[in-house]
Residue, then its C-alpha position, 0 to 999 in steps of 0.5 A: x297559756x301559748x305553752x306547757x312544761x311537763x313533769x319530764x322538762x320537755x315543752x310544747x306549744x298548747x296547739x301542738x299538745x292537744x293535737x297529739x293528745x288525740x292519739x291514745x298512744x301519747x295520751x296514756x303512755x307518755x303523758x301517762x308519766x309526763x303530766x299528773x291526773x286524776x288517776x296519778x292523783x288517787x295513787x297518790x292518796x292512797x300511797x306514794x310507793x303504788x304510785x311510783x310502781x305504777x309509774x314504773x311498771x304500769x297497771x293492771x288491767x281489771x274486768x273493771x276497766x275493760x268493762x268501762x273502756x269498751x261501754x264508754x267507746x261503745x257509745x263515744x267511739x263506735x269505729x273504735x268499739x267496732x274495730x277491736x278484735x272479739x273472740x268467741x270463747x268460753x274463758x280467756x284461759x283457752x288457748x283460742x284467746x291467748x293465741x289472739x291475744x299474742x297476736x293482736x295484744x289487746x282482744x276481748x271476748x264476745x261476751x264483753x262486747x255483748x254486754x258492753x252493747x246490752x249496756x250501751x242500748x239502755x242508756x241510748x234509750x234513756x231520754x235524760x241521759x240521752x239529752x245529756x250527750x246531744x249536740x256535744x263533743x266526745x272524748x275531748x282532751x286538755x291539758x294545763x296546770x294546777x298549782x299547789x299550796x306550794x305555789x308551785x304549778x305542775x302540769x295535769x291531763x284530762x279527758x271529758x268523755x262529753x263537752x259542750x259549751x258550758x258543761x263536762x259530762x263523765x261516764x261511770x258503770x257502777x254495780x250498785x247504783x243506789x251506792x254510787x254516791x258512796x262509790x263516788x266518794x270511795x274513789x275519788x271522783x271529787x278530784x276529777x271534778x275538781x280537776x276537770x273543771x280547772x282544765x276545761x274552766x267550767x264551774x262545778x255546778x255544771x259537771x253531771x255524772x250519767x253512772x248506769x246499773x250492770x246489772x239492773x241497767x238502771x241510770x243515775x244523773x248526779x250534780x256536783x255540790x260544793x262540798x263534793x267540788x271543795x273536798x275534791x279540791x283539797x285532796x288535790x292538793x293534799x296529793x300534790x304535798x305528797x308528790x313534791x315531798x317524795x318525788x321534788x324534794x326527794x324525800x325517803x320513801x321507805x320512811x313513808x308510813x301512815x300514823x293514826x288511833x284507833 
């Protein structure tokens, strides 16, 4: 593939894209809404009206997601973690940090940062996580298509947290470790293996979760079975009829409306 058409009609050579991929700024925000990905794709699942409000107005930023953003940049992109700015303060109500955050827009407050680092300091000392992450690529991204049972291919965007020559390694933090293989299943994750295995072209046997405690600070090592990889394949695709039934063919979304027994 020399080149990719995204969702917005707009082209580019396959070289020209993954260089500007390395920039957050294209990554998220615009091809946040020009290519589908595994977030577009749980949105998607579990409702085609969240997904075209987030696609318009954006998401939420969850305790959640800042917590996972700044363990994953704590330990794959140390400068980054180091350059954000930490503000000393009890609550994010107080006025010291909504004054930092008018001023630089995205702060965080010391205790995240510490906890991120607390995190972090675990699983660098963790010999099997450790050998997991050795000698490897971080936050490397890719971009191709995927076709759905239409036929039809549309463009997807992923980035591995670690990339080696036969393997992709994704990073999570759970609050429940031994429940993270239902974790797993509650959010989806079997759609970005299946997807990230398409776009960096790896087998399913060879996609590994590292998920770490918040609070025990224990880590779990995952594989990926067939039944994980396949289940993530068909709602990929489940995904994608909803998507070209709303949003090519243009379907009446109002008339949206989820029927079962109970």
């Amino acid at each position: 593939m020399d080149s990719i058409e995204l969702l917005n009609g707009e082209r580019f050579t396959k070289d020209e894209i993954l260089k500007l991929m390395e920039s957050d700024d294209f990554y998220y925000d615009y091809l946040g809404k020009a290519a589908l990905s595994s977030s577009s794709i749980k949105l998607l699942l579990d409702s085609p009206k969240k997904y075209k409000y987030i696609m318009e107005y954006g998401s939420p930023s969850t305790q959640g997601l800042r917590d996972g953003w700044l363990f994953h940049t704590c330990i794959l992109e140390p400068d980054v973690f180091e350059s954000q700015v930490y503000v000393d303060v009890q609550s994010k109500n107080t006025k010291a940090y909504k004054l930092a955050k008018e001023e630089h827009g995205r702060v965080f407050t010391i205790k995240e940062k510490r906890d991120a680092e607390r995190l972090a300091d675990a699983f660098l000392r963790n010999e099997h996580a450790l050998q997991l992450i050795t000698n490897c690529e971080f936050e490397v991204p890719a971009i191709g298509y995927i076709t759905a049972r239409s036929g039809n291919k549309y463009p997807f965007r992923g980035k591995a947290d670690v990339l080696d020559s036969y393997r992709v390694v994704d990073l999570k933090t759970t609050s429940d470790l031994k429940a993270f293989p239902y974790s797993a299943r509650k959010f989806s994750y079997m759609c970005q293996v299946y997807i990230y295995c398409e776009l960096f072209n790896k087998p399913y046997e060879e996609f590994k979760f590292i998920a770490i405690d918040k609070g025990s600070l224990d880590i779990g090592i995952y594989d990926v079975s067939e039944e994980f990889y396949n289940l993530g394949k068909e709602r990929v695709l489940d995904a994608l009829e909803t998507y070209e039934t709303f949003f090519i063919n243009a379907a009446d979304l109002d008339s949206y409306c989820i029927k079962g027994t109970l």
